[in-house]
N, C-alpha and C positions, 0 to 999 in steps of 0.2 A: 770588941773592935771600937764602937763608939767611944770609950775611956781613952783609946790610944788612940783617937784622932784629933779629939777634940782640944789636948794642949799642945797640939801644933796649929791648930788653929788660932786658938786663943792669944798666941805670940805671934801673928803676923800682922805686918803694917799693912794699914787701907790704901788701898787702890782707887783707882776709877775706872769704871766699867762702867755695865750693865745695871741700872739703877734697882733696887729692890721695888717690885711694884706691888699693888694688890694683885696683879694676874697671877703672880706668879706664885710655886708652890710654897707652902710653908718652910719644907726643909731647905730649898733654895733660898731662900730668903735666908733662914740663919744659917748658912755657909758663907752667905756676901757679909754678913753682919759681924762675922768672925774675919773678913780681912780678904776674902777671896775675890779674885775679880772675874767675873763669869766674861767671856771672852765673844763667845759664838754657842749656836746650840746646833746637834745634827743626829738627823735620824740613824737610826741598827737595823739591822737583820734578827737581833735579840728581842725583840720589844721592850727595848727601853730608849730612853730618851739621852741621847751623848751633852754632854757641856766640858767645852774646853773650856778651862779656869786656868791662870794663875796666882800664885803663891810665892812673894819674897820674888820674882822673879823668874821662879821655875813655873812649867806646863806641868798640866793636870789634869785627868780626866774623871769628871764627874758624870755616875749614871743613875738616871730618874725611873723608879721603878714604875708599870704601868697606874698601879694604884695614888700615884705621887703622892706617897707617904712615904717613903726612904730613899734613902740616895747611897749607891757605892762611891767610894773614892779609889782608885786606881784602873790598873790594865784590864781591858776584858778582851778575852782572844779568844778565837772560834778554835774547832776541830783541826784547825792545818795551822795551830798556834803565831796564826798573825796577831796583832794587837791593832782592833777594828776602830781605836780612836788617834791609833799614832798618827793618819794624815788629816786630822781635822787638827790635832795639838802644832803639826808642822806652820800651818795654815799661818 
């Protein structure tokens, strides 16, 4: 997965967002450093942590695992297959 994410990352133009800081996770940081513009952050039901991002102008949902060592990139939907980042991407 990580192979197939990371050269669409590697091809997006920088944004302005949410500045990379020391607070923030390491993998966070090299998501923004690849071009993404982290947007807003918002808690789950999952235990992890949501980030609405942009990409080239499209919504994104990026999820912080509790260890904040990995990050998912796409849809994560509960048991009754809603997609629990779609109203924070609307936002």
């Amino acid at each position: 997965m990580h192979n197939q994410t990371t050269p669409i990352l590697l091809l997006t133009a920088g944004f302005f967002g949410y500045p990379a800081t020391a607070g923030q996770p390491a993998v966070i940081e090299y998501i923004q450093q690849q071009g993404v513009t982290i947007v807003d952050s918002f808690a789950t039901d999952a235990g992890v942590t949501g980030y609405a991002a942009t990409v080239q102008g499209r919504a994104l949902s990026i999820y912080l695992t509790a260890d904040k060592q990995h990050a998912l990139i796409g849809n994560l939907i509960n048991a009754k297959g809603e997609d629990i980042g779609a109203a924070a991407l609307q936002q």
